[in-house]
C-alpha positions, -999 to +999 in steps of 0.1 A: -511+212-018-531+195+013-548+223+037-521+230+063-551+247+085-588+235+076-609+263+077-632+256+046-650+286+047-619+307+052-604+290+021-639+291-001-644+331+011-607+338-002-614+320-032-644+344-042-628+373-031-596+361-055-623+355-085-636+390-079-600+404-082-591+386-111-616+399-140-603+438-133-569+424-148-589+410-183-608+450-181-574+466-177-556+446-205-588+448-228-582+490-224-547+483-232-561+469-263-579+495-276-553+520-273-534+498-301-506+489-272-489+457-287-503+427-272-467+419-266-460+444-248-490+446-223-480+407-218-439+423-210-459+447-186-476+420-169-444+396-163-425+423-155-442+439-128-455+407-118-419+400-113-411+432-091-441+426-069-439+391-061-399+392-054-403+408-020-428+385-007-401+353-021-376+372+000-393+376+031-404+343+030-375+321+020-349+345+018-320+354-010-321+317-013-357+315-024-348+337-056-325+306-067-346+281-087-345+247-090-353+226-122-350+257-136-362+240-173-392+236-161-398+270-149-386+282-184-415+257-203-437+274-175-426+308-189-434+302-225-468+286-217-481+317-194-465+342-218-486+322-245-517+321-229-515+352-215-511+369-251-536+347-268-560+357-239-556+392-242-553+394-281-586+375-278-600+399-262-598+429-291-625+402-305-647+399-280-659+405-247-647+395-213-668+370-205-674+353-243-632+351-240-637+334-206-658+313-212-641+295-238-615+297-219-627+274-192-619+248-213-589+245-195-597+218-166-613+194-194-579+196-211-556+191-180-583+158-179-575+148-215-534+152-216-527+142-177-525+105-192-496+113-216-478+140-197-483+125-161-491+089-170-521+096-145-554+068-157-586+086-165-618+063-162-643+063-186-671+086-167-641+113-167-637+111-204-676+116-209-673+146-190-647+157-206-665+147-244-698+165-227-675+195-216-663+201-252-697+199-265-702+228-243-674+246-257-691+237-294-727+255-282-703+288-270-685+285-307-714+275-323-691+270-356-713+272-389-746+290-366-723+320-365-689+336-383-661+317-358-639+354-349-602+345-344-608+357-309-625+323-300-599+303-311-574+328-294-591+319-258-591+281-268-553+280-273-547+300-242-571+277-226-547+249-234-517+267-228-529+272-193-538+237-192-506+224-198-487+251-178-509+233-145-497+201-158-460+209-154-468+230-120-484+194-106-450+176-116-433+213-095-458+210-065-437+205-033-408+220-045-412+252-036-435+275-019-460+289-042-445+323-042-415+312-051-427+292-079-446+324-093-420+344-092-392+324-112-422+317-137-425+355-139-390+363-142-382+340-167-413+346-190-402+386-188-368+378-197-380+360-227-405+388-237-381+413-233-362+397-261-391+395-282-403+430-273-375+447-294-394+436-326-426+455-312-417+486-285-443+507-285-431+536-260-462+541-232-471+570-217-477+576-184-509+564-183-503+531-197-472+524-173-498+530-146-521+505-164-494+483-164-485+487-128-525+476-123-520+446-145-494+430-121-516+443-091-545+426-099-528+396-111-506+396-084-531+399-054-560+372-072-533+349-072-517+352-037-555+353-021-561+316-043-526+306-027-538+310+005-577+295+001-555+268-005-539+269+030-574+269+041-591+243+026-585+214+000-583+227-046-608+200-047-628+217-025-623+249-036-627+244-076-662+247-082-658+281-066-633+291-090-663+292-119-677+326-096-651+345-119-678+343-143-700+362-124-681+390-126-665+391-156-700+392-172-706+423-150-671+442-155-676+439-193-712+446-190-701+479-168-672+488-187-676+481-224-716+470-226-707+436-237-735+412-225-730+371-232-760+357-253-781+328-241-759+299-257-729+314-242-748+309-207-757+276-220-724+265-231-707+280-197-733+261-173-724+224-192-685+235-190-690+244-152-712+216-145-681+189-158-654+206-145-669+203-109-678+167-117-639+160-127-632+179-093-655+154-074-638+123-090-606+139-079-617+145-043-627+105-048-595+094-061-574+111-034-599+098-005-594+068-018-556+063-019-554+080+013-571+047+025-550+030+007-519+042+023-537+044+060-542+003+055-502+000+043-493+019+077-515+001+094 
């Protein structure tokens, strides 16, 4: 979505501010964890409430109407993916700490690189595919498979690294459909009405506690996303990308503060090369789009 008022630094402070929101969710799940709640069931906790939350702001904004979607299939496929990388994010994290789990999990941009050929038809030149081949050499020193025993909790954050990446795929092919809100919400709703099924397999009754903890879950979620929603009224995702990568900052320190998990030196390693190429494929982007906005500026013209 284009800036509809360009204020950069408006849209790069509400970034940050929605990266420094967003690790609290990963700490409150990773709690969830180690009270042996079903990872299932934190994910039904985080859907659901997500749901409840967002549905006012839908209403306000569009109306009853808004709560109506459209190519609804889509927002189903959208479902299954954030339910999947959701739970494989949060499973990974009984593994491993917050910021070893997100740093694989930044894997994500590098994959929306390598599948937007097949699932958008979109080219990708040849310096984007060495920084995509560079970026998963990154991923490699953060694995380091054979240096070290390879926990499932690695491979966990890599498949909901490319969950996620798929999930923004079929977003880009939603973008302009509806208002982001709007979008959020039928993807929530539908993902809680499908773990909801799955949940009767795995109920675990909460206590009061952990339905607060829940209730935080969709908070957090909820409020990271809608301040990233609007840094993008603000100023171009182009733009705003690289600044995305500040989430690492403090998710080293909220698992630092809250469990003692500290990231070794290959992890940093590994994280810097991953950072480094996903702002490069954001710079080609910014490239690409400036340059068939020309293009379509000389056809007017």
């Amino acid at each position: 979505m284009p800036a509809s008022h360009p204020k950069p630094l408006i849209g790069i402070t509400l970034m940050i501010a929605a990266m420094l929101v967003m690790p609290f969710l990963d700490v409150v799940a990773k709690f969830l964890g180690q009270q042996n709640v079903p990872i299932v069931e934190i994910v039904w906790g985080r859907l659901v409430f997500g749901t409840l939350l967002t549905a006012p702001l839908v209403i306000r904004s569009e109306g009853l109407k808004g709560l109506v979607p459209q190519q609804a299939h889509l927002h189903v496929a959208r479902a299954i993916l954030v339910a999947c990388a959701t739970g494989l994010f949060f499973w990974a994290l009984k593994y491993q700490g917050i910021a070893e789990t997100l740093s694989i999990y930044f894997v994500q941009p590098l994959v929306v690189t390598m599948l937007s050929p097949l699932i958008l038809g979109e080219t990708v030149g040849l310096r984007r595919w060495l920084a995509v081949i560079v970026g998963f050499m990154g991923t490699l020193i953060i694995i380091r498979p054979g240096f070290q025993n390879v926990n499932p909790g690695m491979l966990m954050a890599l498949g909901a690294g490319t969950a996620s990446a798929i999930y923004m795929l079929i977003s880009r092919i939603l973008a302009g459909q509806n208002r982001a809100s709007a979008s959020t919400f039928h993807t929530s709703l539908a993902g809680a009405v499908i773990v909801s099924v799955a949940l009767i397999y795995f109920w675990q009754t909460p206590t009061l506690q952990q339905w607060f903890m829940f209730v935080l879950l969709a908070f957090f979620a909820t409020l990271g996303n809608y301040l990233a929603i609007r840094a993008l009224e603000y100023a171009e995702a182009s733009l705003l990308a690289p600044f995305g990568y500040t989430e690492m900052i403090n998710a080293v320190l909220a698992g630092w503060y809250f469990f003692g998990d500290f990231p070794d030196a290959w992890t940093f390693t590994g994280v810097g090369i991953l950072i480094v190429c996903a702002i490069y494929l954001s710079y080609r982007e910014r490239i690409k789009k400036t340059a068939q906005s020309y293009q379509t500026n000389d056809i007017a013209l």
